[in-house]
BALOBA-1460 file (C-alpha; in Angstrom, 3 decimals):
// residues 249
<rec num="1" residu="x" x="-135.661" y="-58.189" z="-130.979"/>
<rec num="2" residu="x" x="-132.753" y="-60.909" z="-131.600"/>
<rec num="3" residu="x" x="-129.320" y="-61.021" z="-133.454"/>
<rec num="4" residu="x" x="-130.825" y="-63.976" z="-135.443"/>
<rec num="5" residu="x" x="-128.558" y="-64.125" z="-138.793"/>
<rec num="6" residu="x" x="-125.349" y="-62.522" z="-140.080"/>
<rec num="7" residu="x" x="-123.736" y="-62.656" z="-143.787"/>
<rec num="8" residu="x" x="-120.703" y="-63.293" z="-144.937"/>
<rec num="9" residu="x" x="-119.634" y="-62.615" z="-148.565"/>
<rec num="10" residu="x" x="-117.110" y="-64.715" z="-150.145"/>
<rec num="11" residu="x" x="-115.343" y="-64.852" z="-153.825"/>
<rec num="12" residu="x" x="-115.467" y="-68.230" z="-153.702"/>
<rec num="13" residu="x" x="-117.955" y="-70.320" z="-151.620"/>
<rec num="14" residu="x" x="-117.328" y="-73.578" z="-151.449"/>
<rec num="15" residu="x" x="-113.812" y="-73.328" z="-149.579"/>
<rec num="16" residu="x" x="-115.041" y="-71.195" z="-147.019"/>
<rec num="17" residu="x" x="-117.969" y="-73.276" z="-146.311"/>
<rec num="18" residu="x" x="-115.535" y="-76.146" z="-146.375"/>
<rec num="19" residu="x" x="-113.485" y="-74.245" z="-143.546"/>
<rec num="20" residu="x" x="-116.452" y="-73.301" z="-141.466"/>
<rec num="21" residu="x" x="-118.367" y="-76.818" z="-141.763"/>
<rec num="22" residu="x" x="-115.525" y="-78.594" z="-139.713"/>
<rec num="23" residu="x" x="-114.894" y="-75.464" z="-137.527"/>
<rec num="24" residu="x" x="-117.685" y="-75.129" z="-136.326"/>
<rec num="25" residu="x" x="-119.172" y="-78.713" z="-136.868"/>
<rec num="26" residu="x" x="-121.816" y="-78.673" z="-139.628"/>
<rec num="27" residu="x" x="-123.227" y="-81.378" z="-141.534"/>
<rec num="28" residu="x" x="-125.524" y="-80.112" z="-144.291"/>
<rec num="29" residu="x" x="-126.448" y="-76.461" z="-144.799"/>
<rec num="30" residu="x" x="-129.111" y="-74.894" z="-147.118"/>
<rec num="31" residu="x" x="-128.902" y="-73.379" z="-150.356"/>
<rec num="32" residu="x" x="-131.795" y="-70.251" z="-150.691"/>
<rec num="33" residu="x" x="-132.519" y="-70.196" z="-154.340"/>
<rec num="34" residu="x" x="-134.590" y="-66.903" z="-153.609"/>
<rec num="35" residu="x" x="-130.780" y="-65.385" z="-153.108"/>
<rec num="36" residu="x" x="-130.981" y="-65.223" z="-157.062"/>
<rec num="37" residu="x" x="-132.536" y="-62.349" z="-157.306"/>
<rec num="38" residu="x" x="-129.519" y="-60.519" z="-156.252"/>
<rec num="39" residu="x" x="-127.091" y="-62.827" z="-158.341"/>
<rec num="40" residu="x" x="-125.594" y="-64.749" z="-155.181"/>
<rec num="41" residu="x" x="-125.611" y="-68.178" z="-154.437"/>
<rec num="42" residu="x" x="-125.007" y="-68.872" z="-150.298"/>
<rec num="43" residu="x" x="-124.827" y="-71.332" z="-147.672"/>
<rec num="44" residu="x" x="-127.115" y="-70.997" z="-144.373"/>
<rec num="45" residu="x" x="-126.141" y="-72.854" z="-141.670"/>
<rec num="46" residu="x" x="-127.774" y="-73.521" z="-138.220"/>
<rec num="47" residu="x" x="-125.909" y="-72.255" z="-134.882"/>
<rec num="48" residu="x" x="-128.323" y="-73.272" z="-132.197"/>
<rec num="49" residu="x" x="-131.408" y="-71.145" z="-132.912"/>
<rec num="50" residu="x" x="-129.161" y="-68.400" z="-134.923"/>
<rec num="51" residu="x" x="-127.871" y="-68.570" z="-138.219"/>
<rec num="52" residu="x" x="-124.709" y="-68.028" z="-140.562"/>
<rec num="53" residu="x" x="-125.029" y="-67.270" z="-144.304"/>
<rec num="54" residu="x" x="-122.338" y="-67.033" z="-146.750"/>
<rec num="55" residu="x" x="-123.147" y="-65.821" z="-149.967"/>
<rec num="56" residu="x" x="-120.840" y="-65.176" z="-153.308"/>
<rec num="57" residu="x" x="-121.595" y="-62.835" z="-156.433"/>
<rec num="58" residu="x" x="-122.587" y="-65.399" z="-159.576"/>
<rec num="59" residu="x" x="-122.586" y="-62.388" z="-161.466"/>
<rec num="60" residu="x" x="-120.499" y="-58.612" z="-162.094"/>
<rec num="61" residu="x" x="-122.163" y="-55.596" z="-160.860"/>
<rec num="62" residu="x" x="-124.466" y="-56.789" z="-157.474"/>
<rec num="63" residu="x" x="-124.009" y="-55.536" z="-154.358"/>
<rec num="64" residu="x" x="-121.690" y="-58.177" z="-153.099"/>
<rec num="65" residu="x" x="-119.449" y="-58.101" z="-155.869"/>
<rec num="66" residu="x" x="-118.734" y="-54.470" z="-155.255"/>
<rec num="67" residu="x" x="-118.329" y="-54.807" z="-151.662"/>
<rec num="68" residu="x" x="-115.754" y="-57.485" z="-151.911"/>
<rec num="69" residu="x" x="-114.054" y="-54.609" z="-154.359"/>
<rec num="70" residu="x" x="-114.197" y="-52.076" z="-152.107"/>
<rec num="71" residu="x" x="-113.145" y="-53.818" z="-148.992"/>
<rec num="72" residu="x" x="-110.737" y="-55.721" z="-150.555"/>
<rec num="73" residu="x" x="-111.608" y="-59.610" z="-150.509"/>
<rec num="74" residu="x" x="-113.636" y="-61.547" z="-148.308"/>
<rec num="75" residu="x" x="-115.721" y="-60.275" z="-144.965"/>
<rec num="76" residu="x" x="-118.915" y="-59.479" z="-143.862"/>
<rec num="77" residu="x" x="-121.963" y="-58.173" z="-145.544"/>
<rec num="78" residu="x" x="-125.500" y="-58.444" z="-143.605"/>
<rec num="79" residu="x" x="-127.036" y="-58.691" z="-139.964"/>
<rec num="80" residu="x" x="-130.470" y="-60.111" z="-140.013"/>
<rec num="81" residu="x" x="-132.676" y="-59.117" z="-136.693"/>
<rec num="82" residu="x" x="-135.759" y="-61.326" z="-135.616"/>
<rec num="83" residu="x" x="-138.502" y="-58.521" z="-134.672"/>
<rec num="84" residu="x" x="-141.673" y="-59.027" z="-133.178"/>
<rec num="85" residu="x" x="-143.734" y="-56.321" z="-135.589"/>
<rec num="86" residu="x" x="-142.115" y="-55.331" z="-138.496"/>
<rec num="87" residu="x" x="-144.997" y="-52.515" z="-139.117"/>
<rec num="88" residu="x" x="-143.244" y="-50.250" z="-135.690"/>
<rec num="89" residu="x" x="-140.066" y="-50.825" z="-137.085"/>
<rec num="90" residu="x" x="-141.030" y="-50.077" z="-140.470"/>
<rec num="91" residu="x" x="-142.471" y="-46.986" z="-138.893"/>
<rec num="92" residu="x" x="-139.039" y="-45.971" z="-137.201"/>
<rec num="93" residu="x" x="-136.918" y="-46.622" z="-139.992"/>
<rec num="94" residu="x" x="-139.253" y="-43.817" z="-142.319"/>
<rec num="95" residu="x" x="-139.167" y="-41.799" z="-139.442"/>
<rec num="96" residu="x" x="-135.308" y="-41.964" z="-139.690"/>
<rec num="97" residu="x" x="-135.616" y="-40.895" z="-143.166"/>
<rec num="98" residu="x" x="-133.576" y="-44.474" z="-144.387"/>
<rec num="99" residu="x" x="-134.726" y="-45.984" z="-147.211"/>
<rec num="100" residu="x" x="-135.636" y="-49.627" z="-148.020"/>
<rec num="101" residu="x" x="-133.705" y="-51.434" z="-150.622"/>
<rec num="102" residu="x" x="-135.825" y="-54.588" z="-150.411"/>
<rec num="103" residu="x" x="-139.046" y="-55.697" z="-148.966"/>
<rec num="104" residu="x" x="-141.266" y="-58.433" z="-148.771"/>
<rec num="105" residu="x" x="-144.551" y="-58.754" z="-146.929"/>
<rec num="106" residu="x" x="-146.535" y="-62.530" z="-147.319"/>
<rec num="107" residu="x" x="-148.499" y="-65.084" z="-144.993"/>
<rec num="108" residu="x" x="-145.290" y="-66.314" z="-143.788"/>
<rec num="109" residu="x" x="-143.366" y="-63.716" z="-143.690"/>
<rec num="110" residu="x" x="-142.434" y="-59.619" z="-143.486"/>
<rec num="111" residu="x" x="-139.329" y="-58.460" z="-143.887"/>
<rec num="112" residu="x" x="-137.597" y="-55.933" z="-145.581"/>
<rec num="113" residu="x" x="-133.298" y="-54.144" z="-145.769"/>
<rec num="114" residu="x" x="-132.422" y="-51.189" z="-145.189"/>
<rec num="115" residu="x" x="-130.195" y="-49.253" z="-147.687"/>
<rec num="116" residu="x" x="-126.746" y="-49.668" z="-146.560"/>
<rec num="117" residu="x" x="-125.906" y="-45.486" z="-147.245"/>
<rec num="118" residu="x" x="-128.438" y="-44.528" z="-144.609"/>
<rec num="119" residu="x" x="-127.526" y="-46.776" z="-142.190"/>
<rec num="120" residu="x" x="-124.010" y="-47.105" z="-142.490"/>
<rec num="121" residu="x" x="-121.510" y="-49.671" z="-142.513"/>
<rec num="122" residu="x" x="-123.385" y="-52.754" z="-143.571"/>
<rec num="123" residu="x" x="-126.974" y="-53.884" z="-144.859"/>
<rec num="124" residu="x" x="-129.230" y="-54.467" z="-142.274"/>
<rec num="125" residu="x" x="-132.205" y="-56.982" z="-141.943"/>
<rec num="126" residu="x" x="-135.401" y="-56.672" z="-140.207"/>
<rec num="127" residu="x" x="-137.695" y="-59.734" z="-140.324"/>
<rec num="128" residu="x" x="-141.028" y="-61.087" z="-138.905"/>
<rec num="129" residu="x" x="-141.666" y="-64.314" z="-139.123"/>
<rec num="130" residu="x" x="-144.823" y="-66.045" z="-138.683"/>
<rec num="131" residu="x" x="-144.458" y="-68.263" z="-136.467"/>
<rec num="132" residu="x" x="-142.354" y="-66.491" z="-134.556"/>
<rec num="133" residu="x" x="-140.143" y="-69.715" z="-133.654"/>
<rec num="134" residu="x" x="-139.268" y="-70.446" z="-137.520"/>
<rec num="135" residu="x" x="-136.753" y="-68.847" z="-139.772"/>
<rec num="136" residu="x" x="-137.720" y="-69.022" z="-143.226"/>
<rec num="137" residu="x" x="-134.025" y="-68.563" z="-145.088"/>
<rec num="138" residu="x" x="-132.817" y="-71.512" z="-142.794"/>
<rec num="139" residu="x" x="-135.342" y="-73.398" z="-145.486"/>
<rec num="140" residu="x" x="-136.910" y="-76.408" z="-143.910"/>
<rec num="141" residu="x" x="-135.374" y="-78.926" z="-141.048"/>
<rec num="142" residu="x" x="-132.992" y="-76.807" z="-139.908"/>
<rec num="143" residu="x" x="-133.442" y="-77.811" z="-136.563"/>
<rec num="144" residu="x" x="-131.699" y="-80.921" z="-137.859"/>
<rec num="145" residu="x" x="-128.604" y="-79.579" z="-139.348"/>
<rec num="146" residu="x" x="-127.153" y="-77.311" z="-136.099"/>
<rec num="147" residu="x" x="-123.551" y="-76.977" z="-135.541"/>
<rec num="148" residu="x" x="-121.805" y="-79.445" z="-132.753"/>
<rec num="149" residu="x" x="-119.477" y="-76.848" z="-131.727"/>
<rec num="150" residu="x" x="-120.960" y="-74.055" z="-131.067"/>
<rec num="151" residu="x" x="-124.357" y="-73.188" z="-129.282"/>
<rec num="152" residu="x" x="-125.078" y="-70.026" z="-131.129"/>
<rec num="153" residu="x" x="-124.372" y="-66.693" z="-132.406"/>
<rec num="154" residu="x" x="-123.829" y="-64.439" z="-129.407"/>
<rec num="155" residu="x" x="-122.695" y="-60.879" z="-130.913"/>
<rec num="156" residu="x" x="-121.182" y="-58.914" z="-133.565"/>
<rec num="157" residu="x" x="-118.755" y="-56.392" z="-134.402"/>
<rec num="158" residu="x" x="-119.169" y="-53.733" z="-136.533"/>
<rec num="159" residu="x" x="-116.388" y="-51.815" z="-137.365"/>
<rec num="160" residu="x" x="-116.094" y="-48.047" z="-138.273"/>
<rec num="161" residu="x" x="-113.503" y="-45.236" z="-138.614"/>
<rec num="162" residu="x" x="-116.645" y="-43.194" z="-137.003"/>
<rec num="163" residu="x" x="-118.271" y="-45.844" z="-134.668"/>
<rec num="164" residu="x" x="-119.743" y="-43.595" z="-132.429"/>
<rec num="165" residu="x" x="-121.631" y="-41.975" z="-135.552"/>
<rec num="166" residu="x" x="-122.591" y="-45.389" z="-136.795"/>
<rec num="167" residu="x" x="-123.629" y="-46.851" z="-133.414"/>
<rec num="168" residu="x" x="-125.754" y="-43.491" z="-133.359"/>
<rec num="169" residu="x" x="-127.442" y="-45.297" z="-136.255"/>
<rec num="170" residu="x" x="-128.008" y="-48.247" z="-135.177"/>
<rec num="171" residu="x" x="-129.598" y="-47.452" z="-132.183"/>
<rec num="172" residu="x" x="-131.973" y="-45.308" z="-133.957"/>
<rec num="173" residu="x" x="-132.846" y="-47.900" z="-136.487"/>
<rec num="174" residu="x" x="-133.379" y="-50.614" z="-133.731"/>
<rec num="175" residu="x" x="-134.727" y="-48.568" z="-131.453"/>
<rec num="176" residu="x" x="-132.332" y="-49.419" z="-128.767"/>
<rec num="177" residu="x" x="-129.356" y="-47.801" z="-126.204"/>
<rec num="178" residu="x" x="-125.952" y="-48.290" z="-126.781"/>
<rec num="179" residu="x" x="-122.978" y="-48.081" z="-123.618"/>
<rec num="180" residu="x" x="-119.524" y="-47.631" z="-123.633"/>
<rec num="181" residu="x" x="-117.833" y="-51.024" z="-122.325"/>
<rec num="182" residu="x" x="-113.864" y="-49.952" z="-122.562"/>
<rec num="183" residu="x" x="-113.240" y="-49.286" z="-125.810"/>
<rec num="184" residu="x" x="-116.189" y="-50.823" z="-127.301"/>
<rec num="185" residu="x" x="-119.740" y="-49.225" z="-127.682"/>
<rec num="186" residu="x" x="-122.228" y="-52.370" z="-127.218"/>
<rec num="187" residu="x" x="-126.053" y="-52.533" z="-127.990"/>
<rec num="188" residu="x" x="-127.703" y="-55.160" z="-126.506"/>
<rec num="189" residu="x" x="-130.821" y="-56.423" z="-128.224"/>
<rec num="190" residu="x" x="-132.926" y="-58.980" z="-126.212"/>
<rec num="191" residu="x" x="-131.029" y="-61.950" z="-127.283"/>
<rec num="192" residu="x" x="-127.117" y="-61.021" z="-128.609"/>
<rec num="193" residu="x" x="-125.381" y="-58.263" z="-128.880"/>
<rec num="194" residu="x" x="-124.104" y="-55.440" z="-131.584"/>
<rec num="195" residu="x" x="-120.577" y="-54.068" z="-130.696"/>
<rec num="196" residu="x" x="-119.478" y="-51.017" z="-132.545"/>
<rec num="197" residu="x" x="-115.787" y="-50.683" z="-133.065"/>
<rec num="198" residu="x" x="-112.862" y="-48.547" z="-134.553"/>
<rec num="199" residu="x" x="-111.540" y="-49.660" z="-138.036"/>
<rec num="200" residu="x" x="-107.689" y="-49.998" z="-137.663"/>
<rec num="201" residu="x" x="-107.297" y="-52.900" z="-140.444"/>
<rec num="202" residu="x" x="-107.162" y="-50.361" z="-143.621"/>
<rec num="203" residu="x" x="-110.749" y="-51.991" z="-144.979"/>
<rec num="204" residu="x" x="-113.200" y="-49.486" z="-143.631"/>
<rec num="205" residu="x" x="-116.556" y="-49.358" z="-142.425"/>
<rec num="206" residu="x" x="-118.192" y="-52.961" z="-141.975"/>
<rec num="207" residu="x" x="-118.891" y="-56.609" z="-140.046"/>
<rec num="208" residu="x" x="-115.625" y="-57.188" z="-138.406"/>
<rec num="209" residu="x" x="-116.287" y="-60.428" z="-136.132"/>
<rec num="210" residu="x" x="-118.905" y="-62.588" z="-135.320"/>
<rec num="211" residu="x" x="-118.782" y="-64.218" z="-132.022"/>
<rec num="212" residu="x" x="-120.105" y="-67.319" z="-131.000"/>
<rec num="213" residu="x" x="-120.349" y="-69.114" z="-127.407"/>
<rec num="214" residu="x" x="-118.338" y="-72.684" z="-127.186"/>
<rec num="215" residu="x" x="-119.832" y="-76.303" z="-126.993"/>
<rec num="216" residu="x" x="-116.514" y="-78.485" z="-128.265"/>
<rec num="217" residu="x" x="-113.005" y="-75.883" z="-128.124"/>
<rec num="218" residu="x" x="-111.190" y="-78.828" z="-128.592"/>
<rec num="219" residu="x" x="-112.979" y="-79.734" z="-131.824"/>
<rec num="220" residu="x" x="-112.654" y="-76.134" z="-133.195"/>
<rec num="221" residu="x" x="-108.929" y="-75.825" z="-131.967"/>
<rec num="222" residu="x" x="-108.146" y="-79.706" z="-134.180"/>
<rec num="223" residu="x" x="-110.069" y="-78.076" z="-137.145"/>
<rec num="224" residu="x" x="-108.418" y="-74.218" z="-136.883"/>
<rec num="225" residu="x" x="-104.842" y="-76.635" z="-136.752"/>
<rec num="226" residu="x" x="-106.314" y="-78.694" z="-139.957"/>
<rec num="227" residu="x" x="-106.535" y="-75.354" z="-141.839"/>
<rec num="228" residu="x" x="-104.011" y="-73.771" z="-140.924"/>
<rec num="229" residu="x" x="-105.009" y="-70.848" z="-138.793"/>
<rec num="230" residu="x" x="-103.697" y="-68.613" z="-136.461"/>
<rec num="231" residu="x" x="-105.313" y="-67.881" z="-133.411"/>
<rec num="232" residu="x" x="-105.055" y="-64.113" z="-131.962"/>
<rec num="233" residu="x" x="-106.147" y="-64.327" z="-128.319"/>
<rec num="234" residu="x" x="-109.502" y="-66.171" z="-128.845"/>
<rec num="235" residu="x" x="-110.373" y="-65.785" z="-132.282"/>
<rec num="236" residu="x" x="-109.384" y="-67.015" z="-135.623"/>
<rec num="237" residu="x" x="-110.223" y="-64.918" z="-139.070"/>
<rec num="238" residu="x" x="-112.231" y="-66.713" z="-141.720"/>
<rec num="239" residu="x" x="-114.052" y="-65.191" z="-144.773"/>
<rec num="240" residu="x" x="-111.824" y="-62.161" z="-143.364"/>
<rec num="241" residu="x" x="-114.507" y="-62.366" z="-140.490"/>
<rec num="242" residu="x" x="-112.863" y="-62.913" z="-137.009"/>
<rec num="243" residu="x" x="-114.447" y="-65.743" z="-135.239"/>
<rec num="244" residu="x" x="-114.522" y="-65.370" z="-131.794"/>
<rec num="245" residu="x" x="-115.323" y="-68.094" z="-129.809"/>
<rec num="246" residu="x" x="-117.247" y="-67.507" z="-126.001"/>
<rec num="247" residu="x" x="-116.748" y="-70.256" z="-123.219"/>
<rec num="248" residu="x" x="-120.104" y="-70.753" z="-121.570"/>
<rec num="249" residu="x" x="-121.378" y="-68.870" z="-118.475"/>
């Protein structure tokens, strides 16, 4: 199982793509048009062999619009895990008693959400693909469109003003242990990690950060300078995400 995708929502996409395209040194991106069917319109862009998506509400009333109500403007929204059979997973989440807002099962592809009540804090993603090695809402050639400045996706942060509960969760909906690391509760999945953390910014339960591991600083530092942004420590907030950006090794 793999951290393979996580959302952002936006107001307004095309300045924060504009923002993250020469942060994190993207080209071209892809536009889903199957995102319609829940009134978005997003941008997926290629981070090594991971992926970030930001999507924005073309219409009142969808999920997203509501979320950027209730959390007050711009963050995070979805984390998308790669899974090797969908059917156990499937299994686990009924077993849980969560409920599945969204599913999809073709030649291609099986994949499905589950309902962001049950498992708190965000809308989660489990996905098969078929081949395993392609992701289908990168759209085609993505391979050719990956980001010169960072390598990948490498964890991220959930916040909570319960994380222990939420973590709880998580783990039972992924099937996986979670350990206390300081002040952080981390579950690693077989490639990246989820980190569960306490909400102290006044916007509740949700994606806080999304952290990625460093192939050009020096690049990203020249763009976060070109925007205007203030770095905390290692990180920089965009989307109301924190970026956090990972040396190598």
């Amino acid at each position: 199982m793999q951290l393979k995708q996580v959302a952002l929502v936006a107001g307004e996409l095309a300045p924060v793509r504009e923002k993250i395209f020469d942060i994190l040194g993207i080209k071209a991106d892809y536009n889903d048009p199957g995102v319609g069917e829940f009134g978005l319109c997003n941008s997926v862009m290629s981070i090594g062999e991971t992926f970030l998506e930001v999507v924005s509400p073309k219409e009142a009333g969808t999920t997203a619009d509501r979320l950027l109500e209730r959390r007050g403007g711009d963050g995070g929204y979805m984390v998308l895990a790669l899974v090797d059979n969908i059917k156990d997973v499937s299994k686990r989440i009924v077993d849980q008693q969560m409920r599945k807002v969204w599913e999809v099962d073709r030649e291609d592809v099986s994949a499905f959400h589950v309902h962001p009540k049950d498992i708190g804090a965000a809308i989660v993603s489990f996905d098969e693909m078929r081949p395993s090695n392609e992701w289908l809402w990168a759209g085609p050639g993505w391979r050719d469109r990956k980001s010169s400045n960072v390598g990948g996706i490498t964890a991220v942060d959930v916040q909570a003003e319960q994380p222990e509960a939420i973590a709880r969760k998580w783990a039972a909906a992924f099937g996986r242990n979670f350990h206390l690391e300081g002040d952080v509760l981390c579950m690693p999945l077989d490639d990246g990690e989820i980190r569960f953390v306490k909400a102290i910014d006044g916007r509740g339960d949700g994606i806080s950060a999304v952290e990625f591991s460093v192939t050009d600083r020096s690049a990203i530092m020249t763009a976060a300078e070109h925007h205007r942004l203030i770095w905390s420590g290692n990180q920089i907030t965009v989307c109301g995400t924190h970026f956090r950006f990972r040396d190598p090794g």
